[in-house]
C-alpha positions as CSV (number, residue, x, y, z in Angstrom):
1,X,-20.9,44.2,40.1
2,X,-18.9,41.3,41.4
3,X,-19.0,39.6,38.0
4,X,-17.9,42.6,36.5
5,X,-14.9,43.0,38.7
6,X,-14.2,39.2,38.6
7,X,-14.4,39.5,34.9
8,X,-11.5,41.8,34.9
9,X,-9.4,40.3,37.3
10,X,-9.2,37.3,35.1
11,X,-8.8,39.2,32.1
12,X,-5.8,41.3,33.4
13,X,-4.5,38.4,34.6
14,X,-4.5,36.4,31.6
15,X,-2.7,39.4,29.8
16,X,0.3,39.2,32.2
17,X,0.5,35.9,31.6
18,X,0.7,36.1,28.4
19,X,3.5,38.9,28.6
20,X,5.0,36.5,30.7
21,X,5.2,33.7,28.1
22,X,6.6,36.1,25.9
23,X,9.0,37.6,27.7
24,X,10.1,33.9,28.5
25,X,13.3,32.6,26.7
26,X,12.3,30.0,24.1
27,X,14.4,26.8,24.2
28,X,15.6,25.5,20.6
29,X,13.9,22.1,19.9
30,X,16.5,19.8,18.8
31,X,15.8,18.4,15.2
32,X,17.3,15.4,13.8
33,X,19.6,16.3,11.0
34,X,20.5,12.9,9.7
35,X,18.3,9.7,8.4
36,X,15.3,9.1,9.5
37,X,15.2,6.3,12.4
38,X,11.9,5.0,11.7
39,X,12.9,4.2,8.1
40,X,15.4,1.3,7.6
41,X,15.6,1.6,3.9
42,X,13.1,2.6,1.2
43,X,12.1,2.3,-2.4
44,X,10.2,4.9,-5.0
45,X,9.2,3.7,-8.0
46,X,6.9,3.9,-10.9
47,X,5.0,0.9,-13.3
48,X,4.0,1.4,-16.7
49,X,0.8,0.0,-17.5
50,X,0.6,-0.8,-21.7
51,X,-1.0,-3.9,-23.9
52,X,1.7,-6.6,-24.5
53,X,1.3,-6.8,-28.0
54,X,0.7,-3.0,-29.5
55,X,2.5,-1.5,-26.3
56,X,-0.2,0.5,-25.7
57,X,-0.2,2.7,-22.7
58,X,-2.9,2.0,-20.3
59,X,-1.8,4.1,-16.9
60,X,0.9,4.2,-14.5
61,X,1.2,3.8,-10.4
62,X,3.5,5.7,-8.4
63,X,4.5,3.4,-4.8
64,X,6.6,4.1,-2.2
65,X,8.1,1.1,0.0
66,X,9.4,1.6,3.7
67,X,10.9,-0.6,6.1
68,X,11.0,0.1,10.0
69,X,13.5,-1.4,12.4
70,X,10.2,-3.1,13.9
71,X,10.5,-5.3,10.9
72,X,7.4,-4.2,9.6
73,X,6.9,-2.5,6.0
74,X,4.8,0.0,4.9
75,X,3.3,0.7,1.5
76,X,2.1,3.6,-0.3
77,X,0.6,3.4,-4.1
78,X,-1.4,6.0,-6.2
79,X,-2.8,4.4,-9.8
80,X,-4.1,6.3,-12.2
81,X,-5.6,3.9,-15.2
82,X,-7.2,6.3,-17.6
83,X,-7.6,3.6,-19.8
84,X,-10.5,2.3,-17.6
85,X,-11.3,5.7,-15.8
86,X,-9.9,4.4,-12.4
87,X,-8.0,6.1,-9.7
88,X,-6.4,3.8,-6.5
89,X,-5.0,5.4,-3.2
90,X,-3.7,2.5,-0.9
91,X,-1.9,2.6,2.2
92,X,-0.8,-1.0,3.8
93,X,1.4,-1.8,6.7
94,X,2.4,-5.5,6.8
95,X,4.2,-7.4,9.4
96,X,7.9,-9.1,9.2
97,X,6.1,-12.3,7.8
98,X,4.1,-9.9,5.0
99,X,0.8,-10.7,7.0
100,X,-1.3,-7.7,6.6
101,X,-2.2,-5.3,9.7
102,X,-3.8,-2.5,8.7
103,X,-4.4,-1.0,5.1
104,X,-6.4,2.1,3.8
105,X,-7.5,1.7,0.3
106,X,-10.0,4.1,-2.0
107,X,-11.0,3.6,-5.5
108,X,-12.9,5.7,-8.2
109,X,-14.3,3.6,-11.3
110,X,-16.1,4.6,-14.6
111,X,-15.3,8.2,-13.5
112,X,-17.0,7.8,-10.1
113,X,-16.4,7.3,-6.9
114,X,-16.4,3.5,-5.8
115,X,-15.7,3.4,-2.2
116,X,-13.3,3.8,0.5
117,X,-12.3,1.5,3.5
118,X,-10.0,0.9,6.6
119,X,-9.4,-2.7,7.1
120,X,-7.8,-4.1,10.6
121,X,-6.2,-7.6,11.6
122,X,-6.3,-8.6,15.0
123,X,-5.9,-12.6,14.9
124,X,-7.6,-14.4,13.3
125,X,-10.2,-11.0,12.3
126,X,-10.5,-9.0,9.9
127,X,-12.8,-6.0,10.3
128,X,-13.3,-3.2,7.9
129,X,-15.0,0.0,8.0
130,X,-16.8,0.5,4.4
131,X,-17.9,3.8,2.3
132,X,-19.3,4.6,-0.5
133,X,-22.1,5.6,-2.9
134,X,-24.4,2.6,-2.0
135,X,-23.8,4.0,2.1
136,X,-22.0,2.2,5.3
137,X,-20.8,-0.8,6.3
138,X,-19.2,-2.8,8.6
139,X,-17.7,-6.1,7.6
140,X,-15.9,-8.8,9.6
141,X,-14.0,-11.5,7.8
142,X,-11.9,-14.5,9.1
143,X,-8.1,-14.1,8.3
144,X,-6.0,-17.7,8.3
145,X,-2.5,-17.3,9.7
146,X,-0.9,-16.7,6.4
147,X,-2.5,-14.7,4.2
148,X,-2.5,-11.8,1.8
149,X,-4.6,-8.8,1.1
150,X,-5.5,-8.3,-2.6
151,X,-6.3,-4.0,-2.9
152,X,-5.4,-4.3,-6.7
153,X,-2.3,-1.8,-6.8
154,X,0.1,-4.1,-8.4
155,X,3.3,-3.4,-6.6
156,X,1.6,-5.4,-3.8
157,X,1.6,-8.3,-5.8
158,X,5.3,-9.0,-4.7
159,X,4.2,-8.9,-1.2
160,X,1.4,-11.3,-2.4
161,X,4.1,-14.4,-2.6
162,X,5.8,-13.6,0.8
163,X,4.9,-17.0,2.2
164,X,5.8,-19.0,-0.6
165,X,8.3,-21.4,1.1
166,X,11.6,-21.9,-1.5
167,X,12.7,-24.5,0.4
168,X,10.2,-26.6,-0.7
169,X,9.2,-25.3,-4.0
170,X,6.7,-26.2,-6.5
171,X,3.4,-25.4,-6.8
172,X,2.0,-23.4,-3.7
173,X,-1.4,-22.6,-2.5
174,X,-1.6,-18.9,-1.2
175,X,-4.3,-17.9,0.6
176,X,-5.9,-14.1,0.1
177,X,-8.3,-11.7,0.3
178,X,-9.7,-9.6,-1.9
179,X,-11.3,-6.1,-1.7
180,X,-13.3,-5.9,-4.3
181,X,-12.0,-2.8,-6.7
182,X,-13.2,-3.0,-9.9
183,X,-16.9,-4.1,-10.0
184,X,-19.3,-1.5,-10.9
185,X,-19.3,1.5,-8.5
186,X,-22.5,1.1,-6.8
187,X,-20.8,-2.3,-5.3
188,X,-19.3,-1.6,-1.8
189,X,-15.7,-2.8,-1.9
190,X,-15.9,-5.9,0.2
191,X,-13.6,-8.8,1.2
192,X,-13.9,-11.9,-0.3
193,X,-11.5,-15.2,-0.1
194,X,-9.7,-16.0,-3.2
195,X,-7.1,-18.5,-3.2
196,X,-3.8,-17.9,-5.5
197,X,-0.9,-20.1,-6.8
198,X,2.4,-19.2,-7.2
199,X,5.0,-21.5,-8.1
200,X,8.9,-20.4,-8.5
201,X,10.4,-20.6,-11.8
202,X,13.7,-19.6,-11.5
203,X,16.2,-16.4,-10.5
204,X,16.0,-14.2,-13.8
205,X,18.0,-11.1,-15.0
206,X,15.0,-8.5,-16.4
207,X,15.7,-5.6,-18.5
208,X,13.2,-2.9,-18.1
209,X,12.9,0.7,-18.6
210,X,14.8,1.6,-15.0
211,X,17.4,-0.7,-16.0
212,X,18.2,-4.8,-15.2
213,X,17.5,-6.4,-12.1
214,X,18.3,-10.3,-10.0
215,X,14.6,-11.0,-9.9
216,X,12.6,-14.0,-8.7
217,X,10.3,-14.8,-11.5
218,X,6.7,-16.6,-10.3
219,X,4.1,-18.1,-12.0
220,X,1.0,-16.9,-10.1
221,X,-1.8,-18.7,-11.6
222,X,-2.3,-17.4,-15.5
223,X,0.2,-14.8,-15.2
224,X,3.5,-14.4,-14.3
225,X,5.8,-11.5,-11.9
226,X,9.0,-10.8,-11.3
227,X,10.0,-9.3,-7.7
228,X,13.6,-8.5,-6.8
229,X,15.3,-8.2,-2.9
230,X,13.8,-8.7,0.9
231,X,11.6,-6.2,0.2
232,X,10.4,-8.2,-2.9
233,X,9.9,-4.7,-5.2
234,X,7.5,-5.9,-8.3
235,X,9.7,-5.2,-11.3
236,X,7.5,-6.9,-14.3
237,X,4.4,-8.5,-14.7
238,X,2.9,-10.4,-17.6
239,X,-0.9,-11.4,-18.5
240,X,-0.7,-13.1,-21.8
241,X,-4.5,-14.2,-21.5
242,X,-5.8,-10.1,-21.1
243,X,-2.6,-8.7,-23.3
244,X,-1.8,-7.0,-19.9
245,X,2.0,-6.2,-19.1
246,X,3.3,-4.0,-16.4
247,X,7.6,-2.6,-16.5
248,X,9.1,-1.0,-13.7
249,X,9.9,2.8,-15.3
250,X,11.7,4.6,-12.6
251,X,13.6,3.3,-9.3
252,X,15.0,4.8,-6.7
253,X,16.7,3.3,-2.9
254,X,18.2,3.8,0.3
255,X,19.8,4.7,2.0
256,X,22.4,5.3,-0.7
């Protein structure tokens, strides 16, 4: 009987309390109505992906570039290469030197599902959290000082040169790692070291579809890219060797 009684004590209880909230005035929560202060400026664009020679089209990847006032960036691509039955979802945040932090990446190959995985820096470690059709896994890699983090999405490639030192020039040595994207599905998508080298040719004026742009135009070992600004946005990339070429299509920036 007591339970009972207790029972509806709380329960009556609990309704005037909730009559109470009601009745209570709601304060208006003050939204911001200008820019956002966790973006500095920003840039959405799209690539073409087509064969050099018969201009072929091969897919397309949609990225989206933000800069913080921490003087970190953050970048967001979606590929879709229907030529080779491939989808790519990455997510990387970089630090002020392009020295990678955290990233998200996942990848579908040959019409399946390759594998997803969180990658971390802390140092001079790299650890990752790996999924995919072959099961789990946990990888921990070293990371030098200055390096880069190949996930394939190619408006990282810019990002890629970010410690190429102009004031010295020539021929570079750029240390990376890559995720493995593109192997056969049943592969997990694991980090391996893979050196680059990138050597500045020269500032450039490109004409592409979304118009002409000041670039910096590198060779990076048998291939060549052209990145434009501080927040070196890829604007054109050349692979003679595969008949690969890749044209900024649609650009957009701010603030304005």
């Amino acid at each position: 009987m007591k339970t009972i009684v207790l029972a509806t004590a709380l329960f009556a209880l609990t309704g005037i309390a909730f009559a109470a909230i009601a009745q209570t005035p709601q304060t208006t929560q003050h939204e911001n109505a200008g820019p956002n202060p966790n973006i500095v400026r920003w840039h959405e664009a799209e690539i073409l992906y087509q064969t050099m020679k018969e201009k072929r089209a091969r897919g397309s990847e949609r990225f989206s570039i933000m800069v913080h006032p921490d003087k970190t960036w953050t970048l967001i691509t979606h590929n879709d290469i229907f030529a080779r039955n491939a989808v790519m979802n990455v997510v990387m945040r970089v630090s002020d030197t392009f020295r990678p932090i955290e990233a998200f990446t996942a990848y579908w190959n040959d019409g399946g599902f390759k594998g997803s995985g969180v990658f971390r820096i802390r140092g001079n470690q790299m650890t990752a959290e790996i999924n995919g059709p072959s099961g789990h896994f946990t990888q921990s890699t070293y990371a030098p000082d200055a390096f880069s983090l190949l996930s394939h999405p190619l408006a990282f490639d810019g990002w890629h040169g970010g410690t190429y030192d102009k004031k010295v020039g020539g021929v570079q040595r750029i240390a990376t790692l890559n995720i493995d994207a593109i192997s056969k599905p049943q592969n997990p998508i694991l980090a391996t070291p893979m050196d680059q080298t990138w050597e500045l040719k020269g500032i450039e004026e490109v004409t592409v579809p979304a118009g002409t742009f000041t670039t910096e135009h590198y060779r990076v070992n048998d291939f060549d890219v052209w990145v434009m600004g501080a927040d070196r946005v890829l604007v054109k990339y050349q692979w003679p060797s595969l008949d690969r070429e890749y044209l900024l299509t649609n650009y957009l920036a701010g603030p304005k």
